[in-house]
N, C-alpha and C positions, 0 to 999 in steps of 0.2 A: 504494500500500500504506500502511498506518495507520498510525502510531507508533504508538510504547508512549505511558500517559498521561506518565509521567516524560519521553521526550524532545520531546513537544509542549510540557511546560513549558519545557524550553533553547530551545526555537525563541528566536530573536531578532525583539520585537516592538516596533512605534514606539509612543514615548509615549503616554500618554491611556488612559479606559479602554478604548477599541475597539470594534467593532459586536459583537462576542460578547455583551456586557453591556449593550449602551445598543439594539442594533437587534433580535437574535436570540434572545437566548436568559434573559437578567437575569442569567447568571453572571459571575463574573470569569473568565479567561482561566482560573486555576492551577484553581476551583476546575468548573470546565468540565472541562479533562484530569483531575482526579481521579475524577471522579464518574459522567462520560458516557460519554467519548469513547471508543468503539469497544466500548464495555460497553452502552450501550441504545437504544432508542428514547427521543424527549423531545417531548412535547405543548407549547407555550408560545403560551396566549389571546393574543389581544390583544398582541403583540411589541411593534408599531410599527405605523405607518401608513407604506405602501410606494409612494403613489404617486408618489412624487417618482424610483424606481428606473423603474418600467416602466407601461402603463396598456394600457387598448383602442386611446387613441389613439398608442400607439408602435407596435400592431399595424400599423393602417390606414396609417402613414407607411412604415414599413418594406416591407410587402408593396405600397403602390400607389404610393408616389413612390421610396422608393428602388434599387427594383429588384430587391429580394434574389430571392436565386437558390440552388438545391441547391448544396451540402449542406448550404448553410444554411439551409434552409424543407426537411423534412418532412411529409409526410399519412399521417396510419394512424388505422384503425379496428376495434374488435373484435378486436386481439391482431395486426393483419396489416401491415405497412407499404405502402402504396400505389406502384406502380410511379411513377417519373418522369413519363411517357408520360402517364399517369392526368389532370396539371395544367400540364404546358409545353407548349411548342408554339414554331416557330420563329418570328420575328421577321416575317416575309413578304419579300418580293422585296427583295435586296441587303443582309441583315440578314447579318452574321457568326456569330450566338449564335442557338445551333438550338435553346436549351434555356429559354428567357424563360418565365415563369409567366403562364400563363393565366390572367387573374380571373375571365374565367365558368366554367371549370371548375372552378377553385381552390374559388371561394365554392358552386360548385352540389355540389359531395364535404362543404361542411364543410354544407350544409343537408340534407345527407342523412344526417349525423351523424358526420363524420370531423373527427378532431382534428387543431390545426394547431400542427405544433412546429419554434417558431425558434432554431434552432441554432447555439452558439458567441455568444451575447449578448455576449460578454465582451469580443468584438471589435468587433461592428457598435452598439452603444447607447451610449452614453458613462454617463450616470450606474449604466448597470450595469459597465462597463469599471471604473469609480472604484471602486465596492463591492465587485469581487471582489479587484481588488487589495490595498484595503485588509484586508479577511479572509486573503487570502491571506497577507499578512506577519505576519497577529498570528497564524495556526496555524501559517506554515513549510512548507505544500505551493499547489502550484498551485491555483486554484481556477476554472471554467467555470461558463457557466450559459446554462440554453435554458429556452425559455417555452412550456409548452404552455396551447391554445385550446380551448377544448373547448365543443361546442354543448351543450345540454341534455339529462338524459336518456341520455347517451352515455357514452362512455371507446375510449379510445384505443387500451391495452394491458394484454392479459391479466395475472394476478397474477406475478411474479419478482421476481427480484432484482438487485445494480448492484455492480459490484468494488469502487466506491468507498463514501464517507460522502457524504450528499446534505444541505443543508436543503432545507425546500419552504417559500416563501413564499408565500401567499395571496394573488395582489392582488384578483381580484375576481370575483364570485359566489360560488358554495356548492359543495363536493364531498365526496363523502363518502371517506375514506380507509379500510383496512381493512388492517392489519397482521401478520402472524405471524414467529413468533423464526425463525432459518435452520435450513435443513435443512441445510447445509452454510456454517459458524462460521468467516467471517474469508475468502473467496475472491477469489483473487488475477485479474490481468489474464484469464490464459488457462484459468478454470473458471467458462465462464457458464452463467447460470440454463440456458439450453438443454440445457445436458449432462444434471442433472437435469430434465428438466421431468415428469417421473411423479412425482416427490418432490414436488417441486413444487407441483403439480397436488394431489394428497395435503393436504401440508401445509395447501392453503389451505380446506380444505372442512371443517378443526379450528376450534377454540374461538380465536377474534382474541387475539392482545396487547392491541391497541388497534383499536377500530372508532368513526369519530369522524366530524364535521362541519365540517370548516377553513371557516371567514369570514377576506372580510379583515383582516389583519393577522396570524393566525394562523401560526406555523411550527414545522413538524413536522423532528426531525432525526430523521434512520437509519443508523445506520452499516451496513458494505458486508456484504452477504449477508442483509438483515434484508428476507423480503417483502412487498409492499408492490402494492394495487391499489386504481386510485381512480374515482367517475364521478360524472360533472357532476349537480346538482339542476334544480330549477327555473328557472335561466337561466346566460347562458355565463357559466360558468368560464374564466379567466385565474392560473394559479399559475407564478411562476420556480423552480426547479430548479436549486441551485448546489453544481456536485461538485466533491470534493475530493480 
């Protein structure tokens, strides 16, 4: 749940000006909670250059050498999340882990257009562990983040909305994002978009907030209930997603 902007300014933050201002967003911390936070959506070009957080090739390490496994690697596409079954498979004769990711199936769902989102970053990447951390301390709430993949052409998931405040940082390709204010202002853990989804649905076929094109370095903030649907352009899309 969001603070008021007043009590994100007492949050207690480490010296320095912070990644709100130097990575994210150009603001200073107080004048971020003044202005933004939990009041709008925020476009910001050209933030930073992100490759040093996450790349293609953290993709290709993570899912083929280090073994990630659900529920940390998700597949969905077209609004549906893909069954388990869909990209694992057991280990073969004498394996203990019935549930090992497939890479021909894995890579054969993401070439038919399914997006690949790796979940809980914050735990398995280390320069993204550092960065959420450090955010973390200069807002005062936790912070997560997962990376979605996304083939060309494609999208993942239908238009909704998230309980929490997200940034989306760009790393690399083009997607186009597509915005609208909440049909339901400020929802908590247990009022997901799903409950609405006629509203929803509705809402998104209105006049966009914002209808834009993230490159990388681009990030977009949303706070919680604000929806939000995005699809890959002309080559794969790679963006981190860090909730708050």
């Amino acid at each position: 749940m969001s603070l008021p902007p007043t009590e994100l300014q007492d949050a207690v933050a480490p010296p320095g000006p912070g990644v709100l201002l130097t990575r994210l967003t150009g603001l200073r911390r107080e004048e971020f909670a003044r202005d933004v936070w939990a009041r709008s959506a925020l476009l910001i070009r050209r933030a930073s250059d992100f490759s040093d957080l996450f790349c293609a090739d953290a993709v290709d390490e993570l899912i083929s050498r280090r073994g990630l496994r659900t529920p940390f690697l998700r597949v969905a596409k077209d609004g549906s999340t893909l069954p388990e079954s869909a990209f694992t498979s057991s280990g073969g004769a004498g394996a203990t882990i019935a549930d090992q990711v497939d890479d021909t199936a894995l890579w054969r769902a993401f070439a038919d257009g399914a997006t690949l989102v790796l979940q809980a970053l914050h735990r398995t990447w280390g320069p993204v562990t550092d960065f959420c951390s450090g955010l973390a301390a200069e807002l005062g709430h936790p912070v997560q983040a997962n990376a979605y993949v996304t083939p060309p052409q494609n999208r993942g998931f239908d238009d909704h909305y998230d309980v929490h405040d997200v940034f989306v940082l760009q790393i690399a390709g083009t997607k186009r994002w597509i915005i609208h204010e909440p049909v339901h202002p400020d929802p908590l853990r247990d009022q997901p978009w799903s409950d609405r989804r006629a509203a929803v649905a509705e809402a998104a076929r209105g006049e966009p907030h914002i209808d834009t094109v993230l490159a990388p370095g681009d990030v977009l903030y949303l706070p919680r209930g604000w929806l939000h649907a995005a699809r890959a352009r002309g080559e794969v899309s790679i963006h981190l997603t860090l909730g708050v």
